[in-house]
N, C-alpha and C positions, 0 to 999 in steps of 0.2 A: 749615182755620183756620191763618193765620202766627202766631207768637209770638216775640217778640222776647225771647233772657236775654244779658244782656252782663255787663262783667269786674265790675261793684258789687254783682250779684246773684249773680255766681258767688263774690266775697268776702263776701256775707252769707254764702253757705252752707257753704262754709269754716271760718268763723269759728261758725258754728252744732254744727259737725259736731266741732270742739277742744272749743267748751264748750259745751251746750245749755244752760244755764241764765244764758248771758249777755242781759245788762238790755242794752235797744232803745237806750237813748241809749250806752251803747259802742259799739252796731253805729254807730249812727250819728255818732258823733264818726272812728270808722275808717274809715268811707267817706265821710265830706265832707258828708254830708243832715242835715235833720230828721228829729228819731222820727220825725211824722207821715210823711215819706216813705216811711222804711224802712217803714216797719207795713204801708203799700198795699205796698210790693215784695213784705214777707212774705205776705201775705194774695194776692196774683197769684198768687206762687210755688205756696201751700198749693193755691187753686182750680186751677191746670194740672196737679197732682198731683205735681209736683214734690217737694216738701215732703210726703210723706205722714205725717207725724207727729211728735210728741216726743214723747220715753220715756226713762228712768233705769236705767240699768245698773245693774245689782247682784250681788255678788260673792258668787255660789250656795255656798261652801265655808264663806264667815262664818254661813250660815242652812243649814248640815248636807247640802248636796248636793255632797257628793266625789267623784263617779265621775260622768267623763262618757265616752262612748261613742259609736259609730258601728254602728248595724245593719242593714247591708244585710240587705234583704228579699225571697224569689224567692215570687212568686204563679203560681196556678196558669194563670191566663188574665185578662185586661184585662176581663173582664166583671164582677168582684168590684171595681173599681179602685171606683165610688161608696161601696161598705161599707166597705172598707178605709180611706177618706178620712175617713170621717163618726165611725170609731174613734178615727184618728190625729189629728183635732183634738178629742176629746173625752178625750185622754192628757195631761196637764198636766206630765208630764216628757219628754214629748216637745215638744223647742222647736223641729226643722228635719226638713221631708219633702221627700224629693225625688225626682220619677221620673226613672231612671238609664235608661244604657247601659248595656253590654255584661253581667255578669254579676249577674243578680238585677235586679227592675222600680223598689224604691225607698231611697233612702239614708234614714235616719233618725236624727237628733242626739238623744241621749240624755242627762240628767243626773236620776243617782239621788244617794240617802243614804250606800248601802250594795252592796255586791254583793247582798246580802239583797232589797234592794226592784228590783233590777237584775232577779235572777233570776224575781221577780213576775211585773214587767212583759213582760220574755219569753214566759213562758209566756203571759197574755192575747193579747199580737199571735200567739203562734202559734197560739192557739184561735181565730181570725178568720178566719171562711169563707174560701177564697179564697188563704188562706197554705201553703205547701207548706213554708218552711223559713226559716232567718235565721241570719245569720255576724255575729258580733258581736267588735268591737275594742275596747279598752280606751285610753284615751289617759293615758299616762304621765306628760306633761308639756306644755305650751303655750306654744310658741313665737311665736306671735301669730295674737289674734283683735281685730277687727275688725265693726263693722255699717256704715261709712263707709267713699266710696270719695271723694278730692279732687275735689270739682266742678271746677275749676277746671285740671285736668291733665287731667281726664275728656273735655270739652265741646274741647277743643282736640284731639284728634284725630278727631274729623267731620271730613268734608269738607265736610256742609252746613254748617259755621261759618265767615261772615265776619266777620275783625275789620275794624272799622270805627270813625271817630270819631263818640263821640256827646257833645255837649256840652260839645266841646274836651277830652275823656278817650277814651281809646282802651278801645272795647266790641268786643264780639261778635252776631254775629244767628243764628240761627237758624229757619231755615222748618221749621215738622213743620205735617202735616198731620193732622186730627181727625177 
């Protein structure tokens, strides 16, 4: 399947990704369209899964979760890897898994209350069939986090991106295939 995203749809998402609760007739006064336009761009975007979602950040220390962490996790062998999954999304202060390299099989983003509910949690994933051990980091301070990366600086280093004009404005295309 082709599909076509040029530089109005990579300034929706831009513009999406600064303020997600920006109202459709500012997108579209900032890129030159009709709401009705913009909505089928967003609604295209959403169906090629571009768009996978909108969500509301919120600032876990104002509602008592102060400690956040990093727990690399050494399992015993890859055949535990489905239980160990089916734990770590059923951990609600576990917000990020991830199977690694080199030392230990997964990282894991932690945000607790307390050391107290910290030390809990621990102990649960180390009673998880399969877990042999876990090194865990305490993060001090946060120098920047992030869930958005600039569409629009991103889609420019493809090489399958041409830019191109489209409609007397200069767009982009890209071929993926589905």
């Amino acid at each position: 399947m082709t599909w076509h995203i040029d530089t109005i749809d990579l300034k929706l998402l831009d513009m999406l990704n600064e303020q997600g609760r920006i109202r459709r007739n500012e997108l579209a006064e900032a890129v030159g369209l009709s709401i009705p336009s913009v909505s089928e761009r967003l609604e295209k975007l959403e169906r090629r899964g571009i768009i996978k979602g909108y969500t509301l950040l919120v600032d876990e220390k104002m509602l008592g979760y102060d400690i956040t962490s990093f727990i690399r996790v050494r399992m015993e062998s890859s055949k535990h890897y489905d239980n160990f999954a089916k734990h770590v999304i059923k951990e609600d202060e576990v917000l990020e898994c991830y199977s690694i390299t080199g030392e230990g099989s997964h990282m894991l983003k932690v945000k607790t209350k307390n050391t107290g509910s910290l030390e809990k949690l621990l102990a649960r994933i180390q009673s998880w069939t399969g877990v042999v051990g876990t090194d865990t980091s305490f993060v001090l301070s946060t120098i920047k986090e992030t869930v958005n990366l600039p569409a629009e600086k991103s889609f420019k280093d493809f090489e399958n991106v041409r830019i191109t004009e489209i409609g007397g404005r200069k767009g982009s295309q890209k071929q993926h295939d589905k």
